[in-house]
Backbone of each chain as ProteinMPNN parsed JSONL, in Angstrom:
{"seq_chain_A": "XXXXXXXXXXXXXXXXXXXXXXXXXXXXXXXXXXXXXXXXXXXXXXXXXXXXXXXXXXXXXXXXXXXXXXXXXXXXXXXXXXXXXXXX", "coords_chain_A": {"N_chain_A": [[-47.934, 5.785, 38.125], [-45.89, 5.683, 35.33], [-44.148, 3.701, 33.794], [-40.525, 3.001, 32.499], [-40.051, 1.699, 30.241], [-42.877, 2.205, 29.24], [-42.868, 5.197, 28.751], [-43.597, 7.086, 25.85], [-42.737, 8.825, 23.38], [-43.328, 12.534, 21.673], [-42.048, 12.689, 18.586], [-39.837, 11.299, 17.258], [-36.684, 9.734, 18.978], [-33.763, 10.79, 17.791], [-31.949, 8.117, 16.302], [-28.65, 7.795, 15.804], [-26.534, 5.686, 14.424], [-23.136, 5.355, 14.571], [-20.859, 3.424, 12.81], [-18.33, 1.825, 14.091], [-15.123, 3.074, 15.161], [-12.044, 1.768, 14.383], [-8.884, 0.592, 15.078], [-6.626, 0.983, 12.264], [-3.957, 0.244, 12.078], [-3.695, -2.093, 13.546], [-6.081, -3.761, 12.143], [-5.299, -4.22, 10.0], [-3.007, -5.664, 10.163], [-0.109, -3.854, 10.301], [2.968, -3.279, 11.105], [5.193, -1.262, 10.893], [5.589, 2.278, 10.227], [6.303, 4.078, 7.669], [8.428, 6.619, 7.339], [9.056, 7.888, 4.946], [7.125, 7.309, 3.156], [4.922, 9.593, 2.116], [2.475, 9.754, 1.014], [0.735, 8.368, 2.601], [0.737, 9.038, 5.26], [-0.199, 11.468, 4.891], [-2.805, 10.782, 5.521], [-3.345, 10.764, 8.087], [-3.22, 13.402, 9.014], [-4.436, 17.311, 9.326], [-5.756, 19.457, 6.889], [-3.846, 21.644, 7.197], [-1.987, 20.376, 7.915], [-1.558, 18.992, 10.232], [-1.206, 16.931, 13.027], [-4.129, 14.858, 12.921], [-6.535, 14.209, 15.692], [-6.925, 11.022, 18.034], [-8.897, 10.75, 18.466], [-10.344, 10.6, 16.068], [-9.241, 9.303, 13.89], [-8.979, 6.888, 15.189], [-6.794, 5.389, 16.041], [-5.229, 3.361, 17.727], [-3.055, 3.607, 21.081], [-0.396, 3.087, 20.77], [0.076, 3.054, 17.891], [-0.47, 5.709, 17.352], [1.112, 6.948, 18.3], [3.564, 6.12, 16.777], [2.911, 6.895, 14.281], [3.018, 9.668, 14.732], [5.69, 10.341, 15.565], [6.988, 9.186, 12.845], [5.874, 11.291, 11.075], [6.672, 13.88, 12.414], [9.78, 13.063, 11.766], [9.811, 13.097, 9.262], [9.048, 15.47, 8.449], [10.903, 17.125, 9.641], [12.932, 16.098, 7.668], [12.56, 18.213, 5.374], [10.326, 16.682, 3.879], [7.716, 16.801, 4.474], [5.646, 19.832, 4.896], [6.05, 22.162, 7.854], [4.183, 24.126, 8.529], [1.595, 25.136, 6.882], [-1.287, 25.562, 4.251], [-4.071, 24.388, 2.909], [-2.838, 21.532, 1.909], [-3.469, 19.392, 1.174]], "CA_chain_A": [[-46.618, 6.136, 37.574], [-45.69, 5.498, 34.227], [-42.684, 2.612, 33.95], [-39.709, 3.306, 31.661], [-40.43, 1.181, 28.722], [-44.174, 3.023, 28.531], [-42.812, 6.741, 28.231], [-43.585, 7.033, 24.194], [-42.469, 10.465, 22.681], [-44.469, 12.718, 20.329], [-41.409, 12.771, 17.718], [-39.348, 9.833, 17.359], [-35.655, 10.401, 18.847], [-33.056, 10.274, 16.309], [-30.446, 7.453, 17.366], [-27.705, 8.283, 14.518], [-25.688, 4.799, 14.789], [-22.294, 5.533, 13.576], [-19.773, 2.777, 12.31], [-17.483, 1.985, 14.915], [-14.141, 3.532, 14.664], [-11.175, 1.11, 14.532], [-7.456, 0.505, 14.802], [-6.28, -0.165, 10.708], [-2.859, -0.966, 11.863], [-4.219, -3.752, 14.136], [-6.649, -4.438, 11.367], [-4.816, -4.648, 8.302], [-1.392, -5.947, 10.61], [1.058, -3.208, 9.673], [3.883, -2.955, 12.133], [6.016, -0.253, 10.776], [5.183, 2.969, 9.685], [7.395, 4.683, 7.072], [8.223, 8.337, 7.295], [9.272, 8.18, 3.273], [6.049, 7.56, 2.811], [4.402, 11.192, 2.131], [0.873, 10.245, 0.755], [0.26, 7.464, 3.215], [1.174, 10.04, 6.366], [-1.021, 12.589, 4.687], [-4.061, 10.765, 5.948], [-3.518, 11.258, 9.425], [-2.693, 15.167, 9.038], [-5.488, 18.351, 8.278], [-5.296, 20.159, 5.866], [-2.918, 22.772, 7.456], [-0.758, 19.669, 8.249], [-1.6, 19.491, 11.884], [-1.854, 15.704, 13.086], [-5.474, 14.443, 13.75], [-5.928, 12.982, 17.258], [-7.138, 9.57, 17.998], [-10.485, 10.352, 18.361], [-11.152, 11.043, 14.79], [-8.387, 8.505, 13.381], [-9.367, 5.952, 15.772], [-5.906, 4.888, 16.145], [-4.579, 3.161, 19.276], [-2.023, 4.941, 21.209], [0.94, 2.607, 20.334], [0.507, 3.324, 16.448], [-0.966, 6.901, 16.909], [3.079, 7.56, 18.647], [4.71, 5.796, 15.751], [2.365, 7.987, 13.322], [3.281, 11.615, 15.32], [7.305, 10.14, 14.834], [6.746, 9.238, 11.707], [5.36, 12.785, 10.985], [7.828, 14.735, 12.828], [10.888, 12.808, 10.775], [9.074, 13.839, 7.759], [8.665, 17.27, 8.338], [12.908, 17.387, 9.521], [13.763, 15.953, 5.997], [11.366, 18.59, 4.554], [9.058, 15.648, 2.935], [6.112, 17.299, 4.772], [6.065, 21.232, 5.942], [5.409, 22.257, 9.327], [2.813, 25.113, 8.593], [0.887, 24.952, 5.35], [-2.216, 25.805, 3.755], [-4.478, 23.466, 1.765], [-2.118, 20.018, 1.974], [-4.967, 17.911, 0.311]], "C_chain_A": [[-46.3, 5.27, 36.349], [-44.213, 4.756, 34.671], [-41.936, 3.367, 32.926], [-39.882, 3.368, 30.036], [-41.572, 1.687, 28.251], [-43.589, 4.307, 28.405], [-42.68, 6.626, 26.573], [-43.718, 8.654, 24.119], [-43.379, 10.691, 21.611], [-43.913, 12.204, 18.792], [-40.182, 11.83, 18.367], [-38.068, 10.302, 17.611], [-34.411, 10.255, 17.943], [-31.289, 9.626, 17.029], [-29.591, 7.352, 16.348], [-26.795, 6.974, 15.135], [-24.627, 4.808, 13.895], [-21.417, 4.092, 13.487], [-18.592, 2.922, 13.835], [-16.185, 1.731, 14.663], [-12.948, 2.035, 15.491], [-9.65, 1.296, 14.134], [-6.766, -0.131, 13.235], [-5.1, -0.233, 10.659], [-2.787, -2.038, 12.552], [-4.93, -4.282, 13.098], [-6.352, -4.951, 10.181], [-2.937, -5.125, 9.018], [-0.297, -5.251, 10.3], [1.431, -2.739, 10.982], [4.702, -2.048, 12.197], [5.475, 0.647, 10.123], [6.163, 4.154, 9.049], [7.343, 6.161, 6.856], [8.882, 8.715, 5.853], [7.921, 8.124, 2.75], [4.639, 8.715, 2.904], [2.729, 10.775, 1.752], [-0.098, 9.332, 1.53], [-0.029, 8.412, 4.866], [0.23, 10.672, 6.59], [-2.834, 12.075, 5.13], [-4.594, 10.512, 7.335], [-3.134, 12.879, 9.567], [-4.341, 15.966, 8.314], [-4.761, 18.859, 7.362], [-3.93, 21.412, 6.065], [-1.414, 21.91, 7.899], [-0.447, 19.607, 9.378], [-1.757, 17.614, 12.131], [-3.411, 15.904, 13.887], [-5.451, 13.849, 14.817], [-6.829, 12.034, 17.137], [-8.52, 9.663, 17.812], [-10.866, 10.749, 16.976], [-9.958, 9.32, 13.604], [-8.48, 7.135, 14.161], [-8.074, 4.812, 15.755], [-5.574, 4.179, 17.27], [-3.145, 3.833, 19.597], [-0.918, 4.821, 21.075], [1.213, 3.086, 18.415], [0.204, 4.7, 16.603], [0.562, 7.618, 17.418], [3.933, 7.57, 17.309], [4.083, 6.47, 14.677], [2.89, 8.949, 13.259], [4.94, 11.161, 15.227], [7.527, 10.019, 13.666], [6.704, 10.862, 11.077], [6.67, 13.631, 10.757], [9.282, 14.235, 11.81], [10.691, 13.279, 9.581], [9.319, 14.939, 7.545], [9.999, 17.624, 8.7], [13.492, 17.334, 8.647], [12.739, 16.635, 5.049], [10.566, 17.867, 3.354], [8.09, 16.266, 3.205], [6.461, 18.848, 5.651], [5.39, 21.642, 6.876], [4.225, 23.496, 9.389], [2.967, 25.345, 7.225], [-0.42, 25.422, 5.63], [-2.872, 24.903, 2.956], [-3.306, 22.338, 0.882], [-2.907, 19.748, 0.786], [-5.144, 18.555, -0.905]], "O_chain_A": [[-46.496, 4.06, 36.47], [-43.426, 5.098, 35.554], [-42.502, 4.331, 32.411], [-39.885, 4.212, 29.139], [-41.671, 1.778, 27.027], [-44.138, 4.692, 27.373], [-41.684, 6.09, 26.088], [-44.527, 9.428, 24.631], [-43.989, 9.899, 20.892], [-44.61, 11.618, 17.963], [-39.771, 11.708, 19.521], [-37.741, 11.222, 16.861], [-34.371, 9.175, 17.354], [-30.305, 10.05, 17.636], [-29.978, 6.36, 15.731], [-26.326, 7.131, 16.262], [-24.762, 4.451, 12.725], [-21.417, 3.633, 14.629], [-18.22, 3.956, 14.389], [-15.8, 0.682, 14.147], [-13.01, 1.531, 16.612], [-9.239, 1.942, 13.17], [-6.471, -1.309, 13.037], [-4.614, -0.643, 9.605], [-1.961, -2.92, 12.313], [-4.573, -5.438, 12.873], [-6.901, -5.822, 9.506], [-1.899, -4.904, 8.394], [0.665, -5.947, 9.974], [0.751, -2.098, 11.784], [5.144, -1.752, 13.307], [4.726, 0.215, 9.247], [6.702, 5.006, 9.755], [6.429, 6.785, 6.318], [9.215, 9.887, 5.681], [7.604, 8.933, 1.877], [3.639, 8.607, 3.614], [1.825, 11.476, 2.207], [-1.318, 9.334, 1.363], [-1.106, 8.277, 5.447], [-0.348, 10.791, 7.67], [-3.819, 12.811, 5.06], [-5.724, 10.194, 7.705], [-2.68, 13.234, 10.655], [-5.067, 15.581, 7.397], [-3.566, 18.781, 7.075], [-3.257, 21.888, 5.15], [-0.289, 22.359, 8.121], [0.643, 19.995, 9.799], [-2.476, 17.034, 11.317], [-3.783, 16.596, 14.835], [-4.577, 13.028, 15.094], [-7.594, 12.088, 16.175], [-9.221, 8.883, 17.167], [-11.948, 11.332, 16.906], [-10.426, 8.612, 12.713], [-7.935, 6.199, 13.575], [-8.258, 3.619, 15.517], [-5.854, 4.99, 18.153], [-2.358, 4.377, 18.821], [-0.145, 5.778, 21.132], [2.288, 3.354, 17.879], [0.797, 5.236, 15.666], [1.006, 8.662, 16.939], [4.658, 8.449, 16.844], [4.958, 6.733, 13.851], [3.322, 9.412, 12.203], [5.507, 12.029, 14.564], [8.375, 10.792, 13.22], [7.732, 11.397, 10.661], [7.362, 13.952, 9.791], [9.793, 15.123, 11.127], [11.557, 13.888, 8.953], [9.788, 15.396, 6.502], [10.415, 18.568, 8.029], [14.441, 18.08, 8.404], [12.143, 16.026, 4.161], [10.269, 18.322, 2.25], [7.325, 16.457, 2.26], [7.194, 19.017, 6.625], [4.163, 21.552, 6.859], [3.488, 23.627, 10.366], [3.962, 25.631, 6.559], [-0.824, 25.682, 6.764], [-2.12, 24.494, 2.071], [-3.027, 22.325, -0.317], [-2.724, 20.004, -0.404], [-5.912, 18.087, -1.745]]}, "seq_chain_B": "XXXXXXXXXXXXXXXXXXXXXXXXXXXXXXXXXXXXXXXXXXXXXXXXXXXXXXXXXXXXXXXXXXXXXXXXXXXXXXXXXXXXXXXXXXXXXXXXXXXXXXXXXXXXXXXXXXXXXX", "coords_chain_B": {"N_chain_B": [[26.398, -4.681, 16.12], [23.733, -2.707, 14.296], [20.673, -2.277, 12.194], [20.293, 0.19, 10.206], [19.109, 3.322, 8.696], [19.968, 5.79, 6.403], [19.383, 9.447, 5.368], [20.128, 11.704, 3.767], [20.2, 14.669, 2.413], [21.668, 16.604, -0.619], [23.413, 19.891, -1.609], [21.833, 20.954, -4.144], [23.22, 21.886, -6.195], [24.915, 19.702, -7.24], [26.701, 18.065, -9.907], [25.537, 15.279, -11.39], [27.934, 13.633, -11.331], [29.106, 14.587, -9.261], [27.615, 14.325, -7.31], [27.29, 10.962, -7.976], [29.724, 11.055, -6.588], [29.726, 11.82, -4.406], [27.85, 10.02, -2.713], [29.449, 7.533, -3.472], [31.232, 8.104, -0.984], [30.606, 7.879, 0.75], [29.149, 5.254, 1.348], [31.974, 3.814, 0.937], [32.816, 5.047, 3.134], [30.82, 3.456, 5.278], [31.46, 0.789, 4.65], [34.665, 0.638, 5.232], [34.583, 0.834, 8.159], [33.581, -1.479, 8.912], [31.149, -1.757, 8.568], [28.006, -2.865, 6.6], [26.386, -2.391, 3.008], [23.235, -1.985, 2.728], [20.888, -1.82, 1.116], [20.599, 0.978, -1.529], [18.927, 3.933, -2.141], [18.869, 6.392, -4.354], [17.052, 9.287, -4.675], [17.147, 11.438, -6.133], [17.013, 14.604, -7.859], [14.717, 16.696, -5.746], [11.947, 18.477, -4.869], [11.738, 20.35, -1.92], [9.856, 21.033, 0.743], [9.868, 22.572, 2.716], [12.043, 25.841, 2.44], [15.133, 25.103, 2.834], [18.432, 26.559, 3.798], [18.017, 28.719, 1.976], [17.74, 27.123, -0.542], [15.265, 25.794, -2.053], [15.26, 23.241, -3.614], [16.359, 19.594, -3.445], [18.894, 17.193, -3.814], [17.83, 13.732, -3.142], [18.994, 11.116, -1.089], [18.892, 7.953, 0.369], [19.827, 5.128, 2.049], [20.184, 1.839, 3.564], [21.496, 0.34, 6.192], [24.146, -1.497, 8.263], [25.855, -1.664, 10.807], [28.308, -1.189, 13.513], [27.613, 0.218, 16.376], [28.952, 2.261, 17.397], [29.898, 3.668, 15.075], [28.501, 5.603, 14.545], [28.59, 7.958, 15.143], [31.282, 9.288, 14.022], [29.99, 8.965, 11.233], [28.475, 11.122, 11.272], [30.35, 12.876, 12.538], [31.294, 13.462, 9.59], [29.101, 13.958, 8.105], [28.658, 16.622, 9.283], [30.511, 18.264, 8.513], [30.566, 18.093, 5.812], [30.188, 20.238, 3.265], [28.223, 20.099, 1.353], [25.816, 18.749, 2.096], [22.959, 19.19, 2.887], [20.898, 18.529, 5.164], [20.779, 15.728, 7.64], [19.724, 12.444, 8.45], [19.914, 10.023, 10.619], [18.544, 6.657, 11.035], [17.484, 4.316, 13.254], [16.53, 1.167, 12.887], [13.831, -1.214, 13.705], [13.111, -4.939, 13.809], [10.909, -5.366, 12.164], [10.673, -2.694, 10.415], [13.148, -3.3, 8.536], [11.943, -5.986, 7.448], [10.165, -4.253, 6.71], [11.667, -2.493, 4.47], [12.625, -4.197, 3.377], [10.12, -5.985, 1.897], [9.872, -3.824, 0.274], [11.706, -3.385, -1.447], [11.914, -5.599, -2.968], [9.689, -5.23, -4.114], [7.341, -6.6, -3.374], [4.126, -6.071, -1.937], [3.488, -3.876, 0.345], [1.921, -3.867, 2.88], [0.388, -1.181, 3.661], [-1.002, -0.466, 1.286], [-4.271, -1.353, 1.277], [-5.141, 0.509, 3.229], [-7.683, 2.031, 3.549], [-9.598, 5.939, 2.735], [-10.18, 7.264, 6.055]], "CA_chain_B": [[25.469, -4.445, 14.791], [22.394, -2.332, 14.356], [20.282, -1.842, 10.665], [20.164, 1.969, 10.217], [18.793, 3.793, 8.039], [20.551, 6.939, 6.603], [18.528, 9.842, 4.691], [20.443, 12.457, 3.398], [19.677, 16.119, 1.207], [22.547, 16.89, -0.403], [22.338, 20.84, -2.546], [20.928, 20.722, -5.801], [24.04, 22.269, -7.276], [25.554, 18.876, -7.556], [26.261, 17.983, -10.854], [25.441, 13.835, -11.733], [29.157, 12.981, -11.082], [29.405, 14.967, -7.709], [26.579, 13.333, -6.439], [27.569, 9.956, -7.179], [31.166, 10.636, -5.743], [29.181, 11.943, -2.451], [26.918, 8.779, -2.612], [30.484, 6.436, -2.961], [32.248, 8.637, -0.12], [29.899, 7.909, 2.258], [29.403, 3.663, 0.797], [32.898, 3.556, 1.259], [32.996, 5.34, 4.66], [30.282, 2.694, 6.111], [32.454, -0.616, 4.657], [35.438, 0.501, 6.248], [34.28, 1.043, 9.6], [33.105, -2.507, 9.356], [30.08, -2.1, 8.227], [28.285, -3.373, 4.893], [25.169, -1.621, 2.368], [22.038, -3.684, 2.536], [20.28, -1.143, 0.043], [20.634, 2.244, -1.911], [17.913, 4.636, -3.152], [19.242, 7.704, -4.994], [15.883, 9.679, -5.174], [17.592, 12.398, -6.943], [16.31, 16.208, -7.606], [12.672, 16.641, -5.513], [11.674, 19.93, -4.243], [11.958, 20.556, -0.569], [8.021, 21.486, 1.414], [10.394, 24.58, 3.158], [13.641, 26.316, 2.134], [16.52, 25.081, 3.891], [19.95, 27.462, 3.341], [17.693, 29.632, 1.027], [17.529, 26.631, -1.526], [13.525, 25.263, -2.174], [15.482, 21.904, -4.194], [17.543, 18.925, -2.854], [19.024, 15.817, -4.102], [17.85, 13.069, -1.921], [19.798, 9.961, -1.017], [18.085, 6.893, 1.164], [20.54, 3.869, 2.445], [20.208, 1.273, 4.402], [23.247, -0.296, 6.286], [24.215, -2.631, 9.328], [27.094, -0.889, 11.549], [28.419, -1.422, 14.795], [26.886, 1.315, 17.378], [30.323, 3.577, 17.4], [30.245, 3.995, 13.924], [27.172, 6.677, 13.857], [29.529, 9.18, 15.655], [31.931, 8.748, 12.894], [29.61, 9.409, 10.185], [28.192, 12.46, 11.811], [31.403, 14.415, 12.076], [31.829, 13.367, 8.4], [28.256, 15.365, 7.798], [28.008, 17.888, 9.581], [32.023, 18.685, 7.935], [30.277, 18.47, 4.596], [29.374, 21.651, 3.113], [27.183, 19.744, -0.175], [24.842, 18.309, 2.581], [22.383, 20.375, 3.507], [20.615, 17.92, 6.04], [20.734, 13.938, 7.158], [19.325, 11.932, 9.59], [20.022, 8.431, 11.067], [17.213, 6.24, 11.662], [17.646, 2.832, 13.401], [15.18, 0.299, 12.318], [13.926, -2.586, 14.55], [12.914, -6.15, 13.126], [9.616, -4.643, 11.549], [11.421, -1.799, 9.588], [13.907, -4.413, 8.108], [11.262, -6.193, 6.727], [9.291, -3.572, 5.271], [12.569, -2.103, 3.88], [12.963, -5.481, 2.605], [9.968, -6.17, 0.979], [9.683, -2.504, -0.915], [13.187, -3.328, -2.369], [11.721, -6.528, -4.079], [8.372, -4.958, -4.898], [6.36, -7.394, -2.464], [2.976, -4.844, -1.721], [3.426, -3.796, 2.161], [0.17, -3.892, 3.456], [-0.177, -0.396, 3.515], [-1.989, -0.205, 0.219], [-4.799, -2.302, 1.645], [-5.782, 0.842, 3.992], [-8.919, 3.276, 3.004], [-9.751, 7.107, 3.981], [-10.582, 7.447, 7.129]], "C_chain_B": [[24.038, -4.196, 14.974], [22.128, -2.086, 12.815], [20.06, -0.324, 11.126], [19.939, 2.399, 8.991], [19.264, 5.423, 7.459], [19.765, 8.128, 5.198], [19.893, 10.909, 4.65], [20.269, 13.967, 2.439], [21.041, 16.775, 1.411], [21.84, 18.564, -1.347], [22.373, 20.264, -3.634], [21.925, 21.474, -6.644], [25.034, 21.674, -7.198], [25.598, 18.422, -8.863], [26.151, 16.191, -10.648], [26.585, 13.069, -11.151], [29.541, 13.281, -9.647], [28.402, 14.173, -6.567], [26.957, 11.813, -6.274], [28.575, 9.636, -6.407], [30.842, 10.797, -4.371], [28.786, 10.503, -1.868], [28.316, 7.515, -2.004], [31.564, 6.399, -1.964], [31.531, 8.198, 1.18], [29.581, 6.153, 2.338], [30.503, 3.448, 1.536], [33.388, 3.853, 2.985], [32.296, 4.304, 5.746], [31.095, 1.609, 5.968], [33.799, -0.367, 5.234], [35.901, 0.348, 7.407], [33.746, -0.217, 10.145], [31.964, -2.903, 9.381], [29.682, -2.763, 6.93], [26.823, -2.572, 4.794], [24.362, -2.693, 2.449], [20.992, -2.908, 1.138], [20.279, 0.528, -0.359], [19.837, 2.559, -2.74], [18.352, 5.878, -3.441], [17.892, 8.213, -5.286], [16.129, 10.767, -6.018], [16.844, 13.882, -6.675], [14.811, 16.016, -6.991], [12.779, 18.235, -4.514], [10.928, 19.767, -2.734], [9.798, 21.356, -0.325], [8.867, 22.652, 2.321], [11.826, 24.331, 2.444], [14.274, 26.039, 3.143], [17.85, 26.092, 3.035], [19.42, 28.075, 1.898], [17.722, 27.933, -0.382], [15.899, 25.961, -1.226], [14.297, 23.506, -2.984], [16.333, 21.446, -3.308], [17.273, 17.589, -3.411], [18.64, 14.421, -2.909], [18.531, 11.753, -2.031], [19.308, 8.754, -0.049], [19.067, 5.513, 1.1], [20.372, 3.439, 3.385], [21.639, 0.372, 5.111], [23.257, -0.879, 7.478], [25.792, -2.256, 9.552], [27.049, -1.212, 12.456], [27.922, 0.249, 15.446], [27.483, 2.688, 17.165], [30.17, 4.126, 16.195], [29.577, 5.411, 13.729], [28.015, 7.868, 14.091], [30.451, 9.472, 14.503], [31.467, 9.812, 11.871], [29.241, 10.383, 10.012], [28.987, 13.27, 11.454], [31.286, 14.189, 10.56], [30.761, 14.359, 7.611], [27.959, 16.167, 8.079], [29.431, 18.68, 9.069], [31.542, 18.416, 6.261], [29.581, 19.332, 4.022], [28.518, 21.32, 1.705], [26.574, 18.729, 0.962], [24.492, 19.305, 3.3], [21.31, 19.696, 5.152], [20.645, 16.531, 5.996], [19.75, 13.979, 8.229], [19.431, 10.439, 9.9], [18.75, 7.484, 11.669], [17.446, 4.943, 12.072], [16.729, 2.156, 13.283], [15.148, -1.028, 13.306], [13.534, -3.577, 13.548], [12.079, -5.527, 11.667], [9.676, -3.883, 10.195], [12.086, -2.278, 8.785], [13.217, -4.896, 7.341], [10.35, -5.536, 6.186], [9.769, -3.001, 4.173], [12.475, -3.035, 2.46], [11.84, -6.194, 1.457], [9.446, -4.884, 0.004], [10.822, -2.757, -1.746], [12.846, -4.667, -3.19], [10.312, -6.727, -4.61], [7.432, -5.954, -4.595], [5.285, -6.256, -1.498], [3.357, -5.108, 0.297], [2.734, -3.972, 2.627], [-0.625, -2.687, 3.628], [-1.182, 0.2, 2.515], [-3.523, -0.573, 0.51], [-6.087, -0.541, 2.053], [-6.533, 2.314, 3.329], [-8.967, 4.331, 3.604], [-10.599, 6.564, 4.96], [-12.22, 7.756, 7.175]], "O_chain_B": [[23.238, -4.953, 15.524], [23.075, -1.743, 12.108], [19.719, 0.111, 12.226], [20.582, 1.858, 8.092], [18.85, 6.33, 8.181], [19.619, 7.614, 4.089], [20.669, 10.833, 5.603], [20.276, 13.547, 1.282], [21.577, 17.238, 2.417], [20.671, 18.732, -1.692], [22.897, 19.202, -3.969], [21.578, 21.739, -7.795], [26.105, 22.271, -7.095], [24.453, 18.268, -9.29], [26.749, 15.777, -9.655], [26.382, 12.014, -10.55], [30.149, 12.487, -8.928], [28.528, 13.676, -5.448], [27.027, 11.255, -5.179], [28.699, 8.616, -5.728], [31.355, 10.232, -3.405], [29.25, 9.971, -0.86], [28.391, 6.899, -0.941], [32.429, 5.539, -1.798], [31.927, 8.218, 2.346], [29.78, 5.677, 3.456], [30.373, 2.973, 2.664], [34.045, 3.154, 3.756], [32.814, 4.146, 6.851], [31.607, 1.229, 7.021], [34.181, -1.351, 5.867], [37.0, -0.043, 7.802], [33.452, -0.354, 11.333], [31.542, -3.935, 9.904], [30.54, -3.202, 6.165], [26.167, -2.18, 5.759], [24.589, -3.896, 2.315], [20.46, -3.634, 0.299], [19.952, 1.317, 0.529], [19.696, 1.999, -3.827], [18.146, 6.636, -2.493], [17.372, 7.616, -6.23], [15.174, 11.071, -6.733], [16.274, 14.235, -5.642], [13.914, 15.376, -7.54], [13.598, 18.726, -3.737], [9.856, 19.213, -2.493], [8.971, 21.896, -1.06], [8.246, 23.693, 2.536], [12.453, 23.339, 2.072], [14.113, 26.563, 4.245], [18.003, 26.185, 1.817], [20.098, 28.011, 0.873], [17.7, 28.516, -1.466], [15.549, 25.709, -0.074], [13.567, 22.546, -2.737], [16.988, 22.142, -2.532], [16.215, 16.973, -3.538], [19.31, 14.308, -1.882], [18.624, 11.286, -3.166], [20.006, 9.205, 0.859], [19.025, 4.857, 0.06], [20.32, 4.187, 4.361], [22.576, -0.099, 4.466], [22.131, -0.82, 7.973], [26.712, -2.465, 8.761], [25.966, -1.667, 12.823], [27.985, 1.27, 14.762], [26.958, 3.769, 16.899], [30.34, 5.344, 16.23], [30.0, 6.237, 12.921], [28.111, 8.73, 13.217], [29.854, 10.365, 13.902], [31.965, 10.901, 11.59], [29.389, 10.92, 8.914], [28.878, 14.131, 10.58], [31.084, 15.333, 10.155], [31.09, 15.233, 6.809], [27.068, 16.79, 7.502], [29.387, 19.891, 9.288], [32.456, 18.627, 5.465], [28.359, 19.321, 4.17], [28.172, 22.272, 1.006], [26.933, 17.587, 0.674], [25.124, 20.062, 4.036], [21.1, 20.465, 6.09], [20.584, 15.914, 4.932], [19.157, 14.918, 8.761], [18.818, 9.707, 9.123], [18.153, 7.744, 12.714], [17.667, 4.213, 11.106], [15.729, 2.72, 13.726], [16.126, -1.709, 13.616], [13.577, -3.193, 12.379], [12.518, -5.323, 10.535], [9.057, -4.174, 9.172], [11.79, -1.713, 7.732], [13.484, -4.524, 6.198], [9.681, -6.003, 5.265], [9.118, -2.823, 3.144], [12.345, -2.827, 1.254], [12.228, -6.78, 0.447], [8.664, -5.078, -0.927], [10.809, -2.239, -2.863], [13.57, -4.836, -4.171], [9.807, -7.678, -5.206], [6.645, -6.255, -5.493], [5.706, -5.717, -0.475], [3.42, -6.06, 1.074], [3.182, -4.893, 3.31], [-1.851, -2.711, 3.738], [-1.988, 1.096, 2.766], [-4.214, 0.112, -0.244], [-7.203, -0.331, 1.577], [-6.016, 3.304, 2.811], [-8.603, 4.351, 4.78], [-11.468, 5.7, 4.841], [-12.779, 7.968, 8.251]]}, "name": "protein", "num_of_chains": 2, "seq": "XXXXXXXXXXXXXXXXXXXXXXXXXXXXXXXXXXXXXXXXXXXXXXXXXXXXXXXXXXXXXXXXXXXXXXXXXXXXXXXXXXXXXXXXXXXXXXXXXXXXXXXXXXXXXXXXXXXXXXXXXXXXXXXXXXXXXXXXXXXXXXXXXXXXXXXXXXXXXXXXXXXXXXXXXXXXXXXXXXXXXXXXXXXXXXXXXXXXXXXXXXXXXX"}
């Protein structure tokens, strides 16, 4: 019986090591997040103006709240509109 | 005493002088009540992302202020009884908010500039 560490493949498997996703208002210390601020907002939103969820924004779930409030105040004082087309 | 934040869209068929008499009706309405202004941004004409009351424009107005609790009730009836505001909103700000208010109003970089796409 063949051990673990001897199984050798024909074609080498492809281990794609991505960058590991982090919190950049823990990383860069920003405690408040301003819903006047329209082009800062716009990079948690798709293009249709939908928020992104955490797993792509790699937010934690205390700033990814104050993001989606953020947002939502936005989009009440029509700064940002609630169904769009090509935002970006 | 709470800091609050007050956003306003008044219409866009204010002329220069109506606007700032709105702007000093509503100043004057927070210092009487015992409050005081900590900062005013007149953003002026910017075009609305939907039509509210069939208009696509609105003047915008951005103050910050430090009121006792009761007061918000107050200011409310006073906008939703104004027919040249087309929407507000009250925002209370904790410590955090205060100081970011605080240093955008003396042009000290927030930290948000700092942060890259995603």
């Amino acid at each position: 019986m063949a051990k673990a560490n001897e199984i050798k493949y024909l074609t080498a498997i492809k281990a794609e090591k991505r960058p590991k996703k982090f919190c950049r208002f823990k990383k860069y210390n920003i405690r408040y997040i301003d819903y006047k601020d329209i082009e800062f907002l716009k990079k948690f939103l798709n293009e249709q103006g939908k928020l992104l969820p955490r797993r792509i924004t790699g937010n934690s779930l205390k700033y990814q709240r104050k993001v989606s409030d953020a947002v939502k105040k936005a989009r009440q004082m029509a700064l940002l509109p609630f169904v769009t087309d090509l935002l970006k | 005493m709470n800091n609050y934040e007050l956003m306003v869209i008044f219409t866009p068929v204010l002329s220069d002088d109506e606007f700032k008499a709105a702007q000093k009706k509503y100043t004057t309405l927070v210092t009487d009540n015992g409050g005081s202004i900590v900062g005013e941004n007149p953003w002026g004409l910017k075009s609305l992302a939907y039509p509210i009351q069939k208009k696509t424009t609105g003047l915008y107005w951005v103050t910050e202020f430090i009121a006792p609790s009761d007061f918000n009730e107050k200011l409310k009836i006073q906008l939703l009884r104004d027919e040249s505001v087309l929407r507000h909103m009250v925002t209370r700000l904790d410590k955090y908010a205060v100081e970011y208010n605080h240093k955008k109003r003396s042009g000290v970089p927030t930290g948000t500039e700092k942060v890259q796409e995603a």
